[in-house]
Backbone and ligand atoms as CSV (ligand in chain L), in Angstrom:
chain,resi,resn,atom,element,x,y,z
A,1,UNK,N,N,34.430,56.704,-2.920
A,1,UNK,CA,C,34.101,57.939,-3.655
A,1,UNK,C,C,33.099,57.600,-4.767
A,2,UNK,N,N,32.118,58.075,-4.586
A,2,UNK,CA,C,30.832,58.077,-5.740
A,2,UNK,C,C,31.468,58.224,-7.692
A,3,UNK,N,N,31.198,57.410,-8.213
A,3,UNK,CA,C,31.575,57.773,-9.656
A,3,UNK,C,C,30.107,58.762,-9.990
A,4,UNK,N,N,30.935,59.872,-11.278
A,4,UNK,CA,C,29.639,60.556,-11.878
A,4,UNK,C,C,29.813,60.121,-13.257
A,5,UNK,N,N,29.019,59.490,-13.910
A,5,UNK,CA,C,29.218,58.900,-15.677
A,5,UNK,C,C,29.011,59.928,-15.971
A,6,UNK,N,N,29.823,60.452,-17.097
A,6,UNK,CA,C,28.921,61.561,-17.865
A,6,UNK,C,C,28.252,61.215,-19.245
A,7,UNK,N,N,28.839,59.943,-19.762
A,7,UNK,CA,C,28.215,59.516,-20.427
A,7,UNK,C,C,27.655,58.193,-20.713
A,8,UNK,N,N,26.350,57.559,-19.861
A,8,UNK,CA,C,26.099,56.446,-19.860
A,8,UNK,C,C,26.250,55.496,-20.426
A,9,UNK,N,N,26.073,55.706,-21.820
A,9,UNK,CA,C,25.781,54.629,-23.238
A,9,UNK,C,C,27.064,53.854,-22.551
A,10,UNK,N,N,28.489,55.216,-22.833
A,10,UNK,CA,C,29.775,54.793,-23.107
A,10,UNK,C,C,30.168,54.383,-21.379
A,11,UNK,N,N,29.953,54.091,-20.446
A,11,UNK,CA,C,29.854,53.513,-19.252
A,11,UNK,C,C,29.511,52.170,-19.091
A,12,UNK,N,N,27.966,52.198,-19.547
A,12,UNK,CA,C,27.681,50.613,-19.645
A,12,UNK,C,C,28.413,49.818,-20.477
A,13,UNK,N,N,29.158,50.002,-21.420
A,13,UNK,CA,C,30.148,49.976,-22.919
A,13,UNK,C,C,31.259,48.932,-21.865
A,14,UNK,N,N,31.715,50.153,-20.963
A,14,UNK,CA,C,32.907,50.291,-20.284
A,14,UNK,C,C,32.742,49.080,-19.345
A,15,UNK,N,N,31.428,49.162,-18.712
A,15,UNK,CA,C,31.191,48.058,-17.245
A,15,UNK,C,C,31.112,46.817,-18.168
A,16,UNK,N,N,30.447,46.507,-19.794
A,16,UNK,CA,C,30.072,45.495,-20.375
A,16,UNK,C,C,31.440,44.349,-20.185
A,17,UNK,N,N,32.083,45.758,-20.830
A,17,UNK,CA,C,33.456,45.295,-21.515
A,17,UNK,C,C,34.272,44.393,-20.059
A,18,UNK,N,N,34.355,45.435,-19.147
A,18,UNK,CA,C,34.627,44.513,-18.041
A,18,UNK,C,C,34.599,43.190,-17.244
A,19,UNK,N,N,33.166,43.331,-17.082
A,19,UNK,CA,C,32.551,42.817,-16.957
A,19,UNK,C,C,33.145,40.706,-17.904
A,20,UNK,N,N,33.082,41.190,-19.333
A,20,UNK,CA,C,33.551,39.880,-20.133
A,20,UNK,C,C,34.871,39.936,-19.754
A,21,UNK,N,N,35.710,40.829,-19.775
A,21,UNK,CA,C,37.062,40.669,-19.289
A,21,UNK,C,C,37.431,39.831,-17.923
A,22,UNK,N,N,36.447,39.975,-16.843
A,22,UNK,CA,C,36.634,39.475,-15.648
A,22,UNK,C,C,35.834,37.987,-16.084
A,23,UNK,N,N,34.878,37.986,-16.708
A,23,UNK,CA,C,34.364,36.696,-17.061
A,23,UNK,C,C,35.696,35.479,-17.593
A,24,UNK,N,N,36.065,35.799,-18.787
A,24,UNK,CA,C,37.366,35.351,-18.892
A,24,UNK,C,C,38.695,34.812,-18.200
A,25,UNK,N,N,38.671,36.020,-17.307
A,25,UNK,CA,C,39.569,35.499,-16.805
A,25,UNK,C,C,39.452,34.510,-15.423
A,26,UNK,N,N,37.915,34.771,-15.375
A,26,UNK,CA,C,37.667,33.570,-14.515
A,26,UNK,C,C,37.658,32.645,-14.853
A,27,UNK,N,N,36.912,32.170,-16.345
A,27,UNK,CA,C,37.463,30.721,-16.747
A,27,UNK,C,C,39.211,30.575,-17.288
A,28,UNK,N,N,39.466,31.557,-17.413
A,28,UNK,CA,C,41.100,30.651,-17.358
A,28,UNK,C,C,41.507,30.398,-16.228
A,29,UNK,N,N,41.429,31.074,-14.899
A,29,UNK,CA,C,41.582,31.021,-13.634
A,29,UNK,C,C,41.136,29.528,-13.242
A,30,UNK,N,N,39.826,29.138,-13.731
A,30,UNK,CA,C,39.312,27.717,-13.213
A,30,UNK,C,C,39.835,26.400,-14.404
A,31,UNK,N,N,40.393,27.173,-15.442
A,31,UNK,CA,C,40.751,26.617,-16.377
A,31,UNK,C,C,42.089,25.833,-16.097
A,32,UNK,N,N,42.679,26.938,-15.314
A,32,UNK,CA,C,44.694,26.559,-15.056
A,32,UNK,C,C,44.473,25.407,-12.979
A,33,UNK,N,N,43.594,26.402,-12.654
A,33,UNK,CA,C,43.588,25.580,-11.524
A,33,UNK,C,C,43.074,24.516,-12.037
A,34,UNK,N,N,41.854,23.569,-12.395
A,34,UNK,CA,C,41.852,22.487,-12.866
A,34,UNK,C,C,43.261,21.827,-13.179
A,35,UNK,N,N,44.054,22.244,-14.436
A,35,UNK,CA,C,45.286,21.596,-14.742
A,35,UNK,C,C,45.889,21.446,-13.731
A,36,UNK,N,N,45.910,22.528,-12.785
A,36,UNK,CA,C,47.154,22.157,-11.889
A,36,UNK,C,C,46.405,21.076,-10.851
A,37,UNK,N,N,45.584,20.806,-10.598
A,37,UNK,CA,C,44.998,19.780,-9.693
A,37,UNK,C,C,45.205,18.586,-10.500
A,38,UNK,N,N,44.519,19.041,-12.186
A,38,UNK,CA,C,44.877,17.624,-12.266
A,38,UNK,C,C,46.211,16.967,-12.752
A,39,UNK,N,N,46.900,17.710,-12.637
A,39,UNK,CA,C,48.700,17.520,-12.626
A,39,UNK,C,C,48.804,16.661,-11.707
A,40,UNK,N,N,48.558,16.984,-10.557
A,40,UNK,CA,C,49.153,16.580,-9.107
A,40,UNK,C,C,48.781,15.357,-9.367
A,41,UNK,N,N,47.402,14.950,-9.139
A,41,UNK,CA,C,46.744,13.606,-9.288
A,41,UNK,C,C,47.207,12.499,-10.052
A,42,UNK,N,N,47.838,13.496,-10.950
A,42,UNK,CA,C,48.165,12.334,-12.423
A,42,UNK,C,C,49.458,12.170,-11.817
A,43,UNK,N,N,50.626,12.705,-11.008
A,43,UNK,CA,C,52.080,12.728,-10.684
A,43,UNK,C,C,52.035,11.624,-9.505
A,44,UNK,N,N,50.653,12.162,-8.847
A,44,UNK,CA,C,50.063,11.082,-7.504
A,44,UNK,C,C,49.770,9.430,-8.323
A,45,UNK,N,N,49.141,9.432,-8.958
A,45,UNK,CA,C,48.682,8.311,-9.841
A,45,UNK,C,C,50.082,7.314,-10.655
A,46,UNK,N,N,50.494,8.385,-10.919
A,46,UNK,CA,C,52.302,7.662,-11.995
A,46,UNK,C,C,53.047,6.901,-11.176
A,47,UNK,N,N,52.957,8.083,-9.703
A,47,UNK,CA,C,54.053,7.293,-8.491
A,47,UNK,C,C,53.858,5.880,-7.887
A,48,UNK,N,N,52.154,5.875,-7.310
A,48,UNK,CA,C,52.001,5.433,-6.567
A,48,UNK,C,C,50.612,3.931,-7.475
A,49,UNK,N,N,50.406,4.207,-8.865
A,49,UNK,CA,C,50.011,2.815,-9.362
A,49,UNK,C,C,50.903,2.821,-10.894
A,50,UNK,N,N,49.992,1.498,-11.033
A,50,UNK,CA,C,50.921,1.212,-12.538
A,50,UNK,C,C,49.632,1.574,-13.349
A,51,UNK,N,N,48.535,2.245,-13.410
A,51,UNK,CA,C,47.827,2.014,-14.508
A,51,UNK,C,C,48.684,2.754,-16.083
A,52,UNK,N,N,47.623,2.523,-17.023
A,52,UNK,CA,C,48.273,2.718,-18.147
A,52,UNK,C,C,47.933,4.527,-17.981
A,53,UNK,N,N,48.547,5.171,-19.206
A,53,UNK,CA,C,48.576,6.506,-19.265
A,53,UNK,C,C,46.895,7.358,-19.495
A,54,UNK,N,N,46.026,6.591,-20.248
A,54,UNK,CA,C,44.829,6.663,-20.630
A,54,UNK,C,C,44.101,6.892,-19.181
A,55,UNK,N,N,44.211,5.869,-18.829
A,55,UNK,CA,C,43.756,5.764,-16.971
A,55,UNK,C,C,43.683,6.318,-16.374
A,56,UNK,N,N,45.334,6.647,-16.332
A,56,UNK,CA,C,45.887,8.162,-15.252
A,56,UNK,C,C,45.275,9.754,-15.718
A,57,UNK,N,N,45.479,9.397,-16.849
A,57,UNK,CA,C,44.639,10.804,-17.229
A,57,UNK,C,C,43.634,10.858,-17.004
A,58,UNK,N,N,42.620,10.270,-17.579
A,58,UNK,CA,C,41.149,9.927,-17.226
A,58,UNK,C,C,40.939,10.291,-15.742
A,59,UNK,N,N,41.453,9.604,-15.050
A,59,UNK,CA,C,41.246,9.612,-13.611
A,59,UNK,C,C,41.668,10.492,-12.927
A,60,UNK,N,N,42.943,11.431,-13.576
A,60,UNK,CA,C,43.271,12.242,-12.952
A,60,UNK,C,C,42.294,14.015,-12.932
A,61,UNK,N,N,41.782,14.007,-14.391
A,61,UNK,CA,C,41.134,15.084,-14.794
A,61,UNK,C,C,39.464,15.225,-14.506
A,62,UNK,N,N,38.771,13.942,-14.116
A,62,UNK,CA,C,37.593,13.470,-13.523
A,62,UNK,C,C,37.698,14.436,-11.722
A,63,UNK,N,N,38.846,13.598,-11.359
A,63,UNK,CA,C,39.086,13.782,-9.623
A,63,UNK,C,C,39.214,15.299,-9.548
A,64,UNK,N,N,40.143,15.930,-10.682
A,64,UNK,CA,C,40.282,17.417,-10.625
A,64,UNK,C,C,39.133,18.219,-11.313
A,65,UNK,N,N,38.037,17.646,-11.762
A,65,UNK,CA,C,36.923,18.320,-12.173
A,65,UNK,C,C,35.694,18.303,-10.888
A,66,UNK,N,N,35.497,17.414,-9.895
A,66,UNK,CA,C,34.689,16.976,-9.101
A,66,UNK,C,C,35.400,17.888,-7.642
A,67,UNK,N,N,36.593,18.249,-7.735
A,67,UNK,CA,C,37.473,19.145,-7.037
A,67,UNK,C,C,37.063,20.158,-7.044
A,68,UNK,N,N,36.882,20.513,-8.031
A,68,UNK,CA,C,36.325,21.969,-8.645
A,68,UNK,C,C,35.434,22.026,-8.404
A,69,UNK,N,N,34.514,21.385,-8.172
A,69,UNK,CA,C,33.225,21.738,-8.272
A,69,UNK,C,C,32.494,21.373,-6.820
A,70,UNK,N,N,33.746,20.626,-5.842
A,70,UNK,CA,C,33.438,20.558,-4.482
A,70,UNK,C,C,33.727,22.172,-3.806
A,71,UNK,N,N,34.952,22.314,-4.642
A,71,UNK,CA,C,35.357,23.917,-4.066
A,71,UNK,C,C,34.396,25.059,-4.369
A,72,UNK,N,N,34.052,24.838,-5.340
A,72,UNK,CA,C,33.065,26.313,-6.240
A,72,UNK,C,C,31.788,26.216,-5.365
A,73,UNK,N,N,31.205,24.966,-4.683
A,73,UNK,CA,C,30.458,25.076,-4.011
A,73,UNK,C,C,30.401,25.759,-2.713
A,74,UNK,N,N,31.592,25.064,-2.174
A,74,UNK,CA,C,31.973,25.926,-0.865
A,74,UNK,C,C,32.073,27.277,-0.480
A,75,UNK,N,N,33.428,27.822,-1.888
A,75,UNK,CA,C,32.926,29.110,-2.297
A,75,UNK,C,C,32.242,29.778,-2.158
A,76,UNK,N,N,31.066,29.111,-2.580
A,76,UNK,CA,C,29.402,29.917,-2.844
A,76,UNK,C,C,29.169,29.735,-1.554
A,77,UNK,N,N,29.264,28.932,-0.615
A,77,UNK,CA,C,28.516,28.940,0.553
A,77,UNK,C,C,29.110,30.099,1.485
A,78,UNK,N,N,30.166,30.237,1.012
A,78,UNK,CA,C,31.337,30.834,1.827
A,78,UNK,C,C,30.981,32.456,1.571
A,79,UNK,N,N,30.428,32.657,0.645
A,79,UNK,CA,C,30.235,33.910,-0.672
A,79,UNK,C,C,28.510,34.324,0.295
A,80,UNK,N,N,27.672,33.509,0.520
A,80,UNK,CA,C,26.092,33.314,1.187
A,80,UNK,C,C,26.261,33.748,2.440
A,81,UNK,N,N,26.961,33.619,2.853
A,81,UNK,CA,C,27.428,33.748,4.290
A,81,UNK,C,C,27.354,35.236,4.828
A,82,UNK,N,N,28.164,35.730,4.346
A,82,UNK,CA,C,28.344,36.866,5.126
A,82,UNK,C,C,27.441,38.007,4.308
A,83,UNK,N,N,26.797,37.480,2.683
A,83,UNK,CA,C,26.239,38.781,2.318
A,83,UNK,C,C,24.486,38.685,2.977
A,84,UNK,N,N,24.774,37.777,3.701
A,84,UNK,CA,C,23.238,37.530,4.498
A,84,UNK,C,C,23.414,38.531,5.774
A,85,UNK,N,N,24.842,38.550,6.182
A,85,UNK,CA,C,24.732,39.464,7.710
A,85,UNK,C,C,24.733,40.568,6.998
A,86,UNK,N,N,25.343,41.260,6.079
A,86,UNK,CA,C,25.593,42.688,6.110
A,86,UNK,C,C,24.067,42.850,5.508
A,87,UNK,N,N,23.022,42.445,4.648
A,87,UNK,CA,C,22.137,42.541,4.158
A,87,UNK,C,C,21.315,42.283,5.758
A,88,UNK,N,N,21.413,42.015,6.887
A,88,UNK,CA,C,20.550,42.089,8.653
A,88,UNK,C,C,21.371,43.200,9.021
A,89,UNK,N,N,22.191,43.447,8.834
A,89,UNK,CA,C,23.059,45.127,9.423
A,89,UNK,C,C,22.379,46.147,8.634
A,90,UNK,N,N,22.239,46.110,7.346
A,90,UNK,CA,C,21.464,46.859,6.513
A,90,UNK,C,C,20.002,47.586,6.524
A,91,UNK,N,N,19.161,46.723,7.212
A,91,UNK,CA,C,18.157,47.083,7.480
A,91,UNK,C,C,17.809,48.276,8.399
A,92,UNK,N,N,17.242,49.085,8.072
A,92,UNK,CA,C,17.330,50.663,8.995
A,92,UNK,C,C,15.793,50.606,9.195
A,93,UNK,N,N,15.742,51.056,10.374
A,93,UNK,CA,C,14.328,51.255,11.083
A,93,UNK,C,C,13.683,53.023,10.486
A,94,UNK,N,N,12.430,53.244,9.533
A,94,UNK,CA,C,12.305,54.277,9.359
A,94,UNK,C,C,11.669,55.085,10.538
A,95,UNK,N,N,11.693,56.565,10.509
A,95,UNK,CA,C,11.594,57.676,11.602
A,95,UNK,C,C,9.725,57.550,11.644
A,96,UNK,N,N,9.018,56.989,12.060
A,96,UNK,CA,C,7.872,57.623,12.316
A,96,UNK,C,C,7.241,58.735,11.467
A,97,UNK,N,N,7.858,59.947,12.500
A,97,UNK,CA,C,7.372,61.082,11.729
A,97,UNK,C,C,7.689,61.317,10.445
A,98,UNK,N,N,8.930,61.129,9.967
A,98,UNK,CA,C,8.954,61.609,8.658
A,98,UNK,C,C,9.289,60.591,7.321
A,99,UNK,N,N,9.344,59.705,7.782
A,99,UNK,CA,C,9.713,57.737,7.373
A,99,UNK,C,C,11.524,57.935,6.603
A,100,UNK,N,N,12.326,58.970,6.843
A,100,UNK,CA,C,13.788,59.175,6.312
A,100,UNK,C,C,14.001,57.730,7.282
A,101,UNK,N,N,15.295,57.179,6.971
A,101,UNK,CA,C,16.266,56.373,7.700
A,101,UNK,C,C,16.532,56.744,8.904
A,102,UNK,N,N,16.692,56.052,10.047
A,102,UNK,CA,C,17.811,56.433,11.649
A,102,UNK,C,C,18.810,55.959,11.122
A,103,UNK,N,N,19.534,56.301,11.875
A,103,UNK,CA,C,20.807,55.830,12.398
A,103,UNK,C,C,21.171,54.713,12.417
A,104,UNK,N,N,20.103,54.124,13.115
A,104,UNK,CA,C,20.907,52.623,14.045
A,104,UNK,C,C,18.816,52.480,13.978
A,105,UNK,N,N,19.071,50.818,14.021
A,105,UNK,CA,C,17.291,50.487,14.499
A,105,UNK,C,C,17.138,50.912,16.079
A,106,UNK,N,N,17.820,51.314,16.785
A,106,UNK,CA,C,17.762,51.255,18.291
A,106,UNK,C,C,17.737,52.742,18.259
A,107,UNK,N,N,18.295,53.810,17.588
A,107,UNK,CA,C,17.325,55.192,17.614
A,107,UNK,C,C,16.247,55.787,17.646
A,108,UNK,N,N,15.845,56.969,19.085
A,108,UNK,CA,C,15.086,57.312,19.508
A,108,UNK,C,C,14.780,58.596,19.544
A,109,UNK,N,N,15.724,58.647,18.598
A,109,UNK,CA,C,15.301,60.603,17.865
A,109,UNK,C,C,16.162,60.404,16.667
A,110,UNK,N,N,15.203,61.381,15.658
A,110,UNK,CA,C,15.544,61.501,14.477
A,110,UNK,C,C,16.288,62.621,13.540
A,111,UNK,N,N,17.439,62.138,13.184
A,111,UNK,CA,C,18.352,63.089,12.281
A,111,UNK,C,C,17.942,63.688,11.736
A,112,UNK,N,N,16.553,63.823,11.207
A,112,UNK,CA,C,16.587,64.510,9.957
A,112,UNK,C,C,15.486,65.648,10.366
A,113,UNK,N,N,14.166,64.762,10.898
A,113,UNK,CA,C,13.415,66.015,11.401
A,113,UNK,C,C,13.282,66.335,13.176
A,114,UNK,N,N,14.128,65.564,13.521
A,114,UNK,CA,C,14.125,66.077,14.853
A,114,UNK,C,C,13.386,65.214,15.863
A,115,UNK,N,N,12.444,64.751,15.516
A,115,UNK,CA,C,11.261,63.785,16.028
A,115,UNK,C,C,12.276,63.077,17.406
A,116,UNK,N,N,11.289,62.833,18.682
A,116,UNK,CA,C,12.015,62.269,19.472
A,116,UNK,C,C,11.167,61.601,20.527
A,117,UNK,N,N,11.291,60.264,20.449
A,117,UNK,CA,C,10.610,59.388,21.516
A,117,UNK,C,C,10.896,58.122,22.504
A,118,UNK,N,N,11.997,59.391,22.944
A,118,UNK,CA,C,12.847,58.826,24.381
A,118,UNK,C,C,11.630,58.652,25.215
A,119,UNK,N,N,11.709,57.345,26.017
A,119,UNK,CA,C,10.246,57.072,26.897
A,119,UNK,C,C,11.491,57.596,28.072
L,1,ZN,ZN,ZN,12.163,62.025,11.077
């Protein structure tokens, strides 16, 4: 369903505000996942060597930062992906006669003014 602003200023205000709100909570989002990765690592690290605590941390919050940033990539690739097909679905073949949009690129008469060039 189409939004109607009625009052812009206080809209963009509204999308701004959002907008930092969702910002936020994306870095706490990458903020807590980090910790929790690098939890694991460091629980992985305690069990399975003896280094000292400095170490484990170090090493654990490095591995869970390079994590992050193997994933955020993927993400993005993952994110590239499909807004490339719907942006090739998107593309509309204009009408000749009157250059409005078809339907479909494979339309051979036109919705709007009628135009038709079925061979
Ligand atoms: Zn037309």
């Amino acid at each position: 369903m189409p939004r109607k602003p009625k009052t812009p200023v206080k809209d963009f205000f509204a999308g701004a505000a959002l907008l930092a709100g969702f910002g936020l909570l994306y870095i706490l989002f990458w903020l807590l996942a980090l910790l929790a990765i690098a939890g694991m690592i460091f629980f992985g690290l305690t069990v399975f060597t003896n280094w000292n605590l400095g170490e484990r941390l170090g090493c654990s919050l490095l591995s869970a930062f390079i994590a992050m940033k193997v994933l955020w990539f993927i993400s993005e690739m993952l994110d590239l992906i499909p807004a490339s097909w719907i942006d090739g679905k998107k593309k509309m073949k204009p009408c000749p006669e009157c250059g409005k949009n078809l339907r479909t690129a494979l339309a051979q008469q036109c919705m709007h003014c009628g135009a038709d060039w079925h061979t």
